[in-house]
C-alpha positions as CSV (number, residue, x, y, z in Angstrom):
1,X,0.0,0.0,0.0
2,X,1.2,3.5,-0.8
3,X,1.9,6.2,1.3
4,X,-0.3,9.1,1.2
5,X,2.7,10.9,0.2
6,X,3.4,8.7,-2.9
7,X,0.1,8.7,-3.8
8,X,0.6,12.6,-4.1
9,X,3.3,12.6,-5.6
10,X,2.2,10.2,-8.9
11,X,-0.8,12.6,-9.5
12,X,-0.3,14.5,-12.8
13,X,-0.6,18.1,-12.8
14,X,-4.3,18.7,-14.4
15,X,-3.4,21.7,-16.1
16,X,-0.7,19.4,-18.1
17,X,-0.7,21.6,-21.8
18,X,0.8,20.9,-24.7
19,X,0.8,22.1,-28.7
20,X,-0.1,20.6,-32.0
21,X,3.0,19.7,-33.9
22,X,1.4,17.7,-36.8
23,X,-1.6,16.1,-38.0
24,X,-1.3,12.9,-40.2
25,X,-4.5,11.5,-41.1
26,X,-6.3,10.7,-37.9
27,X,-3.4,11.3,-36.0
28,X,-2.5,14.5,-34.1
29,X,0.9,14.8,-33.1
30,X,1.4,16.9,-29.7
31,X,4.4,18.6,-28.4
32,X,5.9,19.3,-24.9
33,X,2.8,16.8,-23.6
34,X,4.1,14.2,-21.2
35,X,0.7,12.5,-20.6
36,X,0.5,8.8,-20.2
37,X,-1.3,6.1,-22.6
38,X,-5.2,6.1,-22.3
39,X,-5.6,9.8,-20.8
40,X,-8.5,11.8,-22.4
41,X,-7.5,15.5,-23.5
42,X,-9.2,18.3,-25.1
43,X,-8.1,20.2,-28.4
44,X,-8.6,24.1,-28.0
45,X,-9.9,25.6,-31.6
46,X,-10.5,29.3,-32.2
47,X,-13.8,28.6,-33.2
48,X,-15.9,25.5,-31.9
49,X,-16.1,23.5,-29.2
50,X,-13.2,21.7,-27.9
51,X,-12.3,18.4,-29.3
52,X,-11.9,15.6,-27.5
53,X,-9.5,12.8,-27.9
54,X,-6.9,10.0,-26.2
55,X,-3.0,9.6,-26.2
56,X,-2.5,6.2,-28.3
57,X,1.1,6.6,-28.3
58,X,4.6,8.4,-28.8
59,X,6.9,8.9,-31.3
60,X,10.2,10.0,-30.4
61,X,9.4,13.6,-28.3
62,X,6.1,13.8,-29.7
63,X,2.6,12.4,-27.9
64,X,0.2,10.7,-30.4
65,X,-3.3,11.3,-30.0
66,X,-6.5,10.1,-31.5
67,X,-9.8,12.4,-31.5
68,X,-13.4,11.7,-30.5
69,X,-14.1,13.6,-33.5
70,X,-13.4,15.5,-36.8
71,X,-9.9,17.2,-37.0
72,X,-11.7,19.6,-39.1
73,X,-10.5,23.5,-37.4
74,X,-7.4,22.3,-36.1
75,X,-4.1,24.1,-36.8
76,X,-0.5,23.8,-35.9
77,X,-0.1,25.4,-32.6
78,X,-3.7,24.5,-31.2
79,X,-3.2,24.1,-27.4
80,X,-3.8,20.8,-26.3
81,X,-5.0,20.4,-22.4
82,X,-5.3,17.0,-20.3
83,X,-8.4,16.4,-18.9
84,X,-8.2,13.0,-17.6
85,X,-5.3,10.9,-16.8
86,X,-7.0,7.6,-15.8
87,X,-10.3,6.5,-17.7
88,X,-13.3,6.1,-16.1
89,X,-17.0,5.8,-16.0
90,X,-19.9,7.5,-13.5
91,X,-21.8,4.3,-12.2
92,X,-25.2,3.5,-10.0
93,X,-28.1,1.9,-9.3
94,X,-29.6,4.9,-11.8
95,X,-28.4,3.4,-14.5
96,X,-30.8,0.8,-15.1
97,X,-33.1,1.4,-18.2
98,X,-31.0,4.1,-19.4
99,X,-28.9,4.3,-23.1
100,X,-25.5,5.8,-23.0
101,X,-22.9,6.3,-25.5
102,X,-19.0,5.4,-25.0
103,X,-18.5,8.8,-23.2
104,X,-21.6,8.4,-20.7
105,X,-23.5,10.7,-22.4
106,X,-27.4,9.4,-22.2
107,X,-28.8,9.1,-25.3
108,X,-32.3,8.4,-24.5
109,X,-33.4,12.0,-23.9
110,X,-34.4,11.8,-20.0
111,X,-32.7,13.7,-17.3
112,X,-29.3,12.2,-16.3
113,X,-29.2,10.5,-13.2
114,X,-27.7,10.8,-10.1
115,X,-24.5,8.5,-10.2
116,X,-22.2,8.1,-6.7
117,X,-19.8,6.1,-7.9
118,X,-16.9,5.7,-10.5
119,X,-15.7,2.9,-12.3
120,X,-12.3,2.2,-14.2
121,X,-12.4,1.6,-17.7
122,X,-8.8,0.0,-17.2
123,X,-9.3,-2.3,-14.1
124,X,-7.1,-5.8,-14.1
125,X,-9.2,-9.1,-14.3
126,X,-9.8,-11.0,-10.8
127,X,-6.9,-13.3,-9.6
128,X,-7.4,-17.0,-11.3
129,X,-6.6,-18.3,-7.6
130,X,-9.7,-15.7,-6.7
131,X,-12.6,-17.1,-8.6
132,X,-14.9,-19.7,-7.3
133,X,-15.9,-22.4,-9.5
134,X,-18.8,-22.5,-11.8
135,X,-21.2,-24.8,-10.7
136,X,-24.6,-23.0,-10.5
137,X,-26.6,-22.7,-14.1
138,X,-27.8,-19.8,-15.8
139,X,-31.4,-19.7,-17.7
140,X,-30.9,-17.9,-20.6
141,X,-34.6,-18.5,-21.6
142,X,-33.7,-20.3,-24.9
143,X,-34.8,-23.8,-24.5
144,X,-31.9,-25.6,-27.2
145,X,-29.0,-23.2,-25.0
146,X,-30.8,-24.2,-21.3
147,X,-31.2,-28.1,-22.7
148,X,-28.3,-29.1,-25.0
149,X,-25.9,-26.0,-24.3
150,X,-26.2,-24.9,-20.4
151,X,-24.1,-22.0,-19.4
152,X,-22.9,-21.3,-16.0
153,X,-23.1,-18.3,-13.8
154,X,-19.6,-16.3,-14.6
155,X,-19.3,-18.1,-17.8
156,X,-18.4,-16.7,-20.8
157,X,-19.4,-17.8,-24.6
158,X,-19.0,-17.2,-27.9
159,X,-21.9,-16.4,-30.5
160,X,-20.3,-17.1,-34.1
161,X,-22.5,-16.3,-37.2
162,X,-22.3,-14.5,-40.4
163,X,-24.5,-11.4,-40.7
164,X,-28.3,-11.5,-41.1
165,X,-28.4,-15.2,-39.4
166,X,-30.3,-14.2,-35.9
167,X,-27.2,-12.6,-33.4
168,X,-29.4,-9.6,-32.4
169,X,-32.9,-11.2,-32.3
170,X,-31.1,-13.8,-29.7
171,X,-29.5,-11.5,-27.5
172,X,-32.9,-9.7,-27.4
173,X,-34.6,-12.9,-25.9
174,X,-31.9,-13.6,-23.2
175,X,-32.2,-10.3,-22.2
176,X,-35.7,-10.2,-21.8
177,X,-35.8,-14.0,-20.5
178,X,-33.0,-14.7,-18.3
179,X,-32.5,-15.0,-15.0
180,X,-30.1,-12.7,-14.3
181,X,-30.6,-10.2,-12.0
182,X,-28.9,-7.2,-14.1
183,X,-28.5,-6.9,-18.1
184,X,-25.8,-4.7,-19.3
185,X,-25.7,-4.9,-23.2
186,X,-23.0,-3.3,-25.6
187,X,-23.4,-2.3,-29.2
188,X,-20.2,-1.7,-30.6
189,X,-20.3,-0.4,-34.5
190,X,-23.8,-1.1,-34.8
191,X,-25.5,0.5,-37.3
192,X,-27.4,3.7,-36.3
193,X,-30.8,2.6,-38.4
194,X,-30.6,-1.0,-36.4
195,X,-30.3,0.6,-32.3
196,X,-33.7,1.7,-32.1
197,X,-35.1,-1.6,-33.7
198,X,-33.4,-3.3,-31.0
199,X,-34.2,-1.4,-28.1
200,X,-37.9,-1.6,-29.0
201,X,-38.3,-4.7,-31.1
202,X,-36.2,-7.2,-29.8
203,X,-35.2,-5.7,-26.2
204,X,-38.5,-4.4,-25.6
205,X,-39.5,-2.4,-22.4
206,X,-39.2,-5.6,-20.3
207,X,-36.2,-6.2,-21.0
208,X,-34.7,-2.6,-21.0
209,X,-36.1,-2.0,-17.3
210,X,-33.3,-4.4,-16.0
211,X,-30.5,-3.8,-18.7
212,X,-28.3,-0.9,-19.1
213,X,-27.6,-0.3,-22.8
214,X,-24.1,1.1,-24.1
215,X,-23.9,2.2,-27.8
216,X,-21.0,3.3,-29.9
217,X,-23.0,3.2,-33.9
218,X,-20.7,2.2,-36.7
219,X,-20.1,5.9,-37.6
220,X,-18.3,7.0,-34.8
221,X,-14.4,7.2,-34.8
222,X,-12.2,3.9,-33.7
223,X,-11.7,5.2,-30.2
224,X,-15.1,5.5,-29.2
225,X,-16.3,2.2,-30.3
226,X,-13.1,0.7,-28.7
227,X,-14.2,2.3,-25.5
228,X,-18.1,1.5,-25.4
229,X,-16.7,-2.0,-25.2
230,X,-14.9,-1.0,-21.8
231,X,-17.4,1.2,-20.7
232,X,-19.9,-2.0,-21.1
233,X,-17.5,-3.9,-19.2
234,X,-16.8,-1.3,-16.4
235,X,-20.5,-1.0,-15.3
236,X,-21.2,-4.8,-15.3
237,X,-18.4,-5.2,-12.9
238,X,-19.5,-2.5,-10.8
239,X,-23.2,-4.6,-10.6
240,X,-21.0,-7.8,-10.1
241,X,-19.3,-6.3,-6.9
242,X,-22.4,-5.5,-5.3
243,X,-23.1,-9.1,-5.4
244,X,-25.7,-9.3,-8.7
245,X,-25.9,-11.4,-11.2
246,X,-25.3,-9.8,-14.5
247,X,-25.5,-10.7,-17.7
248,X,-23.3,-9.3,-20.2
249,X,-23.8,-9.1,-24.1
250,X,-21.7,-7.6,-26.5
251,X,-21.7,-6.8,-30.2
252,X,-19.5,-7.6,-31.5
253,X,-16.2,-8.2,-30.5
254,X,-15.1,-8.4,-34.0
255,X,-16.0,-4.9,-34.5
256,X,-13.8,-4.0,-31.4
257,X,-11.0,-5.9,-32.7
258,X,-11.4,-4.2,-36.3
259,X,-11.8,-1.0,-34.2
260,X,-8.0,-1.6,-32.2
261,X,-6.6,-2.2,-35.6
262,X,-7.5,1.1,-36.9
263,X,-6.4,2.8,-34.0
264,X,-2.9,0.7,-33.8
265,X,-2.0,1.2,-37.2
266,X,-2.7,4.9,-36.9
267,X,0.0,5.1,-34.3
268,X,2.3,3.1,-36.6
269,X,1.8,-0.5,-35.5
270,X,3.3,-3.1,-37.8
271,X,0.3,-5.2,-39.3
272,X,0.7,-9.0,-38.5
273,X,-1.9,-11.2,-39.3
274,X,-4.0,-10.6,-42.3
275,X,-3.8,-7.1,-41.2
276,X,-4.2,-7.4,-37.6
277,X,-1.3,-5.6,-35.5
278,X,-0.2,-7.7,-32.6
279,X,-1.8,-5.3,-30.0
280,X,-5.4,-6.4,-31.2
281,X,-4.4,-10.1,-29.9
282,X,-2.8,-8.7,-26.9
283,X,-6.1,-6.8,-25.9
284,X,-8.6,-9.1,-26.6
285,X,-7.8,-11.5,-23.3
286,X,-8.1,-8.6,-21.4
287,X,-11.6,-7.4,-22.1
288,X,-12.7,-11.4,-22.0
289,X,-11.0,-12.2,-19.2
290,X,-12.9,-9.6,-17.1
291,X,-15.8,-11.4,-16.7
292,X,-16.2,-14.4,-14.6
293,X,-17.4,-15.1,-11.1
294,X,-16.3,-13.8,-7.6
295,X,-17.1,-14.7,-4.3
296,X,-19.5,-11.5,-4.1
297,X,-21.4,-12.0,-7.9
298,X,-21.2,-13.0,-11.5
299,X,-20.5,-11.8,-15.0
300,X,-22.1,-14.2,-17.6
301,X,-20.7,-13.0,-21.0
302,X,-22.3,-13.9,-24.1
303,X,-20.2,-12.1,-27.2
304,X,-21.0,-12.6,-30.6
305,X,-18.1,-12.7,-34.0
306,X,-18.9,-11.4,-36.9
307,X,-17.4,-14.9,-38.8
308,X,-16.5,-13.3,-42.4
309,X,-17.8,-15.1,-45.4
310,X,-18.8,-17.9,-42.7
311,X,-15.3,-18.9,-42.4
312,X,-15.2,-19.9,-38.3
313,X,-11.3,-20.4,-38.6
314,X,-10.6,-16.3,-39.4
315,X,-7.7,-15.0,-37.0
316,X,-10.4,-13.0,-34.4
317,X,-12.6,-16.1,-34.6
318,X,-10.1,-18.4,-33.5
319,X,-8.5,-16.1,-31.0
320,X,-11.8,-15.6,-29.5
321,X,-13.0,-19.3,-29.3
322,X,-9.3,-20.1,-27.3
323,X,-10.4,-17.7,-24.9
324,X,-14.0,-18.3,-24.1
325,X,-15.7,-20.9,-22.2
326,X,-17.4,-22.0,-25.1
327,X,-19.3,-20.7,-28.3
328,X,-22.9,-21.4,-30.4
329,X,-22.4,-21.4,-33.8
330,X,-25.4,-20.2,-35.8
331,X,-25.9,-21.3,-39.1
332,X,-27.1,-19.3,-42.1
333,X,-28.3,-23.2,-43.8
334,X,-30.5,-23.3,-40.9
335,X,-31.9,-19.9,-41.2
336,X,-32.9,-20.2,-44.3
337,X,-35.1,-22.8,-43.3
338,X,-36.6,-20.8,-41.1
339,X,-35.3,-22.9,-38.0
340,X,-35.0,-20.2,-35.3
341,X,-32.9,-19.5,-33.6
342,X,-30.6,-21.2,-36.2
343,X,-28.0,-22.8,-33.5
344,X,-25.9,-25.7,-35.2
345,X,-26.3,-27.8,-31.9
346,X,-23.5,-30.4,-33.1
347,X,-20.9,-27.7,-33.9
348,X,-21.6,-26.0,-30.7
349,X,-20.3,-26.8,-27.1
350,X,-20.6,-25.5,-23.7
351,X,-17.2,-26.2,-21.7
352,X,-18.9,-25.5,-18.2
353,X,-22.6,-28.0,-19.0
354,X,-20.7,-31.0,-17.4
355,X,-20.3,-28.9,-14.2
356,X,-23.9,-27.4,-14.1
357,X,-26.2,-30.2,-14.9
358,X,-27.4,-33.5,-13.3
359,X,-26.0,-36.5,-14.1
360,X,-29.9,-37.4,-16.2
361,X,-29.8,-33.8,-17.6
362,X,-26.3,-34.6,-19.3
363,X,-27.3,-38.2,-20.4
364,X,-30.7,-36.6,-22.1
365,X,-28.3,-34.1,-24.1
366,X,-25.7,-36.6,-25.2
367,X,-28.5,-38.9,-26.7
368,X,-30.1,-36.3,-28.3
369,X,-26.9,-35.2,-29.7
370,X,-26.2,-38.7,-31.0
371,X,-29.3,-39.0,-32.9
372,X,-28.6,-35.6,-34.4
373,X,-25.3,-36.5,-35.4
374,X,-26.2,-39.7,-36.7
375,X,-28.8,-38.0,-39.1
376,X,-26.5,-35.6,-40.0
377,X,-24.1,-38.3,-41.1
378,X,-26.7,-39.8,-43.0
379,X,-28.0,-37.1,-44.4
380,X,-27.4,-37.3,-48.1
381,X,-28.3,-40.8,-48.6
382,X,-32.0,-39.4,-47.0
383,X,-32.1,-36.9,-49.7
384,X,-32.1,-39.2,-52.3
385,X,-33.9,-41.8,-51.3
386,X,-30.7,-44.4,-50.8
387,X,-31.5,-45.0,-46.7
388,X,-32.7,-48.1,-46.0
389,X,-35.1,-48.2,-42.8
390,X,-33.2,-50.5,-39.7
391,X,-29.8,-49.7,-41.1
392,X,-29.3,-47.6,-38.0
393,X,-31.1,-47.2,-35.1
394,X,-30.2,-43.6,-34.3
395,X,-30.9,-42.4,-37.8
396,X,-34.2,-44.6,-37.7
397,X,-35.1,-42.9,-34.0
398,X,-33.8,-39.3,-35.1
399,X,-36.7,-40.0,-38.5
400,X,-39.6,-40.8,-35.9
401,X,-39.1,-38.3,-33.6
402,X,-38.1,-36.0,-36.1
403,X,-41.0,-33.3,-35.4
404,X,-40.7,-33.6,-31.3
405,X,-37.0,-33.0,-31.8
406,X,-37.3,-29.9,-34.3
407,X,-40.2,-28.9,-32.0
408,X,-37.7,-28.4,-29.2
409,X,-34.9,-27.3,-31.2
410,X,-36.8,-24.2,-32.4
411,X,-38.6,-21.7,-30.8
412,X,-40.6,-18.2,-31.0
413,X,-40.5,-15.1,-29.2
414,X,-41.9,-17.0,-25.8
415,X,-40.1,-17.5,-22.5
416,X,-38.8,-21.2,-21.6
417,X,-37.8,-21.3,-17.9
418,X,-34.9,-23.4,-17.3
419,X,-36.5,-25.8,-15.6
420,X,-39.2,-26.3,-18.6
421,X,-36.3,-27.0,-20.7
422,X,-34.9,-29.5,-19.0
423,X,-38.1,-31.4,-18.5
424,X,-39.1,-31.1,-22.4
425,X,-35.2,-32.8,-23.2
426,X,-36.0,-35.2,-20.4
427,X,-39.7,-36.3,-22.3
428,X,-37.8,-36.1,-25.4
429,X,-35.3,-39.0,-24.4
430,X,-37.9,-40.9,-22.6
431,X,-40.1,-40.9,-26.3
432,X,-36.9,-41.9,-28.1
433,X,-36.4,-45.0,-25.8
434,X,-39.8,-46.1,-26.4
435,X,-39.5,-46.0,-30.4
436,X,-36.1,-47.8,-30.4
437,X,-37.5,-50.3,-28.0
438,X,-40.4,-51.0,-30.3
439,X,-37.9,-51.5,-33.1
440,X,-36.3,-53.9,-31.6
């Protein structure tokens, strides 16, 4: 622990100035401006408000800054002034059912509330040695995720689709049907026309009376979408501490990690792979790894990739998927059949189910996912009319329960309590017993 002394003396002067040396594209050199990485300044114009930005970097006696907005006004010589040295966020109980941007500005036109406390943007992930087990489950109110794909309290999974295939219509449901106590969602280069529909179509005012909403639209410049993501993270750890379960849900990472390449190769970054720079791999473990479980509450993190052309194994999907506790892959073949939501059950895996479930609840799902497989496998030769019947006896159970089983895999806008899941998965294996004793 620091003396109060040393603590004094690490403080940076507030009134820290420097000068514009040189702008480069989106990048504003400033001179005689020893302010550290991640500290928010203000540009002063001669006309205009003050533009707000954040040092990304240095380069040799120079400060390298990125703005919150358009350059557009600014000259050599422009003072530059530090306004905040360590990133943070205003955070209460007030927060619930509001919509803020990246720089906690509310967006949703009422008065803005009265917040005590203040949360770091910046704040280290909990000790491994520090965090309890998973071993209670979480209903996310989708009856395939709660039967076949349970997820833990202070787990954290992947959602993996291409665009158009269901990612926002999902996280609308969870949010509006889970049993968390606290919902803190994060849009993160969304596009303006698409906020609004969510808020109202898919979140609905249910759902957006427990959830606190962070948006950073797909217009706004690198930094502010890189920090909405932080921001997001930041107030579900402050509902976490006060011993809450929250569920966070973020899209999408891949737009934050498209939004750390154009800020690192701004500030002269060496691209690695296929045009990531190696910082983007470096900070993506440290937003995921901030969620979890504590001895006081929970962070459930549910973050869906943008998978380009449908290709899983692209460099941010696969760093992702190493990280996470698991991942649902949605498939566009399935949503063109109109199969919502459009998981790919047998591409998809929970790594904390085995730790959450009963012993029959984990049986129920692996027979199910047998029968699906063996379909799957056979497949083709259904198609064309080549299966014969009693060649297998999962592909022959999978055909006569083929309408239960598709009646359980898909579902509407309705809420499925965990526990109704689990029983409809348990009735399901108890009818496919009965058809493949009859077989016999």
């Amino acid at each position: 622990m620091l003396s109060l002394a040393d603590q004094v003396s690490r403080i940076l002067p507030v009134r820290l100035t420097g000068s514009i040396s040189k702008i480069v594209g989106l990048t504003a050199s400033v001179s005689g401006f020893p302010a550290p990485l991640g500290s928010i300044c203000n540009i002063l114009r001669e006309s205009g408000a003050p533009i707000a930005g954040e040092v990304v970097g240095f380069q040799g006696e120079d400060t390298l800054m990125l703005p919150y907005g358009d350059l557009a006004g600014v000259r050599r010589g422009n003072r530059v002034t530090l306004v905040q040295s360590v990133p943070g966020v205003r955070v209460g109980d007030h927060l619930l059912g509001r919509v803020m941007n990246a720089r906690g500005d509310f967006l949703d036109g009422l008065p803005p509330p009265i917040l005590p406390y203040r949360a770091s943007l910046q704040r280290d992930p909990v000790s491994p040695l520090q965090r309890p087990r998973i071993n209670e489950p979480l209903g996310t109110g989708v009856r395939v995720i709660d039967g076949l794909l349970t997820c833990g309290k202070g787990q954290r999974l992947g959602i993996f689709a291409g665009s158009g295939v269901g990612k926002s219509t999902l996280m609308g449901l969870m949010a509006r049907c889970s049993t968390a106590q606290v919902n803190v969602v994060v849009l993160v280069g969304e596009r303006g026309r698409e906020v609004r529909e969510f808020l109202e179509k898919d979140l609905g005012p249910e759902g957006l009376a427990r959830s606190v909403v962070v948006v950073a639209t797909s217009d706004e410049p690198a930094l502010v979408r890189l920090r909405a993501a932080f921001v997001g993270t930041a107030i579900a750890e402050f509902f976490r501490d006060q011993g809450r379960d929250v569920l966070l849900m973020m899209d999408s990472v891949t737009r934050f990690a498209l939004a750390q390449r154009e800020i690192g190769l701004a500030a002269g970054e060496p691209p690695a792979t296929r045009g990531y720079p190696p910082s983007v791999f470096a900070l993506l473990p440290r937003l995921l790894e901030r969620s979890g479980k504590t001895a006081a509450g929970s962070i459930t993190g549910f973050y869906t990739v943008l998978v380009e052309a449908d290709d899983a194994n692209e460099p941010i999907s696969d760093t992702v998927r190493g990280i996470l506790d698991g991942h649902i892959m949605l498939s566009r073949r399935l949503a063109h059949q109109a199969h919502w939501p459009a998981i790919d059950v047998l591409q998809s895996i929970s790594r904390s189910m085995s730790d959450v479930t009963t012993k029959e609840h984990r049986a129920a799902a692996d027979a199910l996912r047998r029968i699906m497989a063996a379909h799957h496998q056979a497949e083709d030769l259904i198609s064309i009319g080549a299966y014969h019947a009693g060649s297998n006896p999962s592909v022959d159970a999978y055909l006569k329960a083929q309408n239960e089983i598709l009646g359980f895999l898909r579902q509407g806008i309705e809420k499925v309590t965990f526990e109704a899941a689990v029983k409809a998965l348990m009735t399901l294996k108890t009818s496919e017993k009965k058809q493949m004793t009859n077989d016999k």
